[in-house]
N, C-alpha and C positions, 0 to 999 in steps of 0.2 A: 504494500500500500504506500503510496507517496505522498509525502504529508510534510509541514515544516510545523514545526512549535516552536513558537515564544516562550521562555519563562525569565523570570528575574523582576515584574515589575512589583510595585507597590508602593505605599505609604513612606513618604520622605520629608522631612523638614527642609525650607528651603537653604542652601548654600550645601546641601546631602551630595552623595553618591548613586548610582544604580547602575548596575551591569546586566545588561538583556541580553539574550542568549537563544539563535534561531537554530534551532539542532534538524538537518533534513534526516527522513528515511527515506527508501524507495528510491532513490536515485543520488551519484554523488553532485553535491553541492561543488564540489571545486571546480566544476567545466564553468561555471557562472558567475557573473558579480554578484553580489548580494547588497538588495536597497531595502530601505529601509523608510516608513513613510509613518506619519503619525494623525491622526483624526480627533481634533479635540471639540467637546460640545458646541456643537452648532456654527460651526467652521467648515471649512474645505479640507481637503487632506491633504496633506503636507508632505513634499519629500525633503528627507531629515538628512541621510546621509548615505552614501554608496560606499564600495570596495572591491576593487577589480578581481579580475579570476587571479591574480598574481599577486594579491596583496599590496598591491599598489592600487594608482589609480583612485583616490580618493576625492569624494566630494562632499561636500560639508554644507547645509543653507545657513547663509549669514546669521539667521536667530540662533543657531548652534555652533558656530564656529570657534573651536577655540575650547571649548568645554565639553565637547563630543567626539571621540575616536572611533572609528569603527574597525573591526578586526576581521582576521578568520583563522579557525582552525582544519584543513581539510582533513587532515588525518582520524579527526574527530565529525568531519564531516557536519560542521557547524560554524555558523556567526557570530560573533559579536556586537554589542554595540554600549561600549564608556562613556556613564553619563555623569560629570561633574558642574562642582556647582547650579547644582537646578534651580529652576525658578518655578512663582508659579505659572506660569504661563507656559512650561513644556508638561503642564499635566492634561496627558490624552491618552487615548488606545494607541499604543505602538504594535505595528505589523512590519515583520520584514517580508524581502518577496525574492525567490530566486528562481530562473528560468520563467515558468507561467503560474509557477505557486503562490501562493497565499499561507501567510500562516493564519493561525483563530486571532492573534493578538493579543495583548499582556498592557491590564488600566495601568498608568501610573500617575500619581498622584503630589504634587509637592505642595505641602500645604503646610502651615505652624497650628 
């Protein structure tokens, strides 16, 4: 079955940490970049950050730049995505996407 999951979001205080995490099965993740997009209440959805099939190749949206790294582990056949100092205004559903998948996505929340 091929599937990607998100885990890692949740409940943060802002100036916090959070490391997301798109793990694929059913197929290897490393032939693909992996992006990364986020949808927050009653907004548009956002692309957040990319990573090329070589771990390069990175892109970053200016709202994130700077405080967001995206990574990959192929070997582990999974994503990354390093989120520092958060605000609240990156609290949304993050979804990453590689090849034509979809993960379910992972709330994450920066609030005091």
């Amino acid at each position: 079955q091929v599937q990607l999951v998100e885990s890692g979001g949740g409940l943060v205080q802002p100036g916090g940490s959070l490391r997301l995490s798109c793990a694929a099965s059913g197929f290897s993740i490393g032939a693909y970049a992996i992006v990364w997009y986020r949808r927050a209440p009653e907004k548009e959805r956002e692309l957040v950050a990319t990573v090329g099939r070589t771990g390069e190749g990175h892109y970053y949206a200016d709202s994130v730049k700077g405080r967001f790294t995206t990574s990959r582990d192929d070997a582990r056949n999974t994503g990354f995505l390093q989120m520092n100092d958060l605000k609240p205004e990156d609290t949304a559903v993050y979804f990453c996407k590689a090849a034509n998948y979809w993960g379910q996505g992972t709330q994450v929340t920066v609030s005091s």
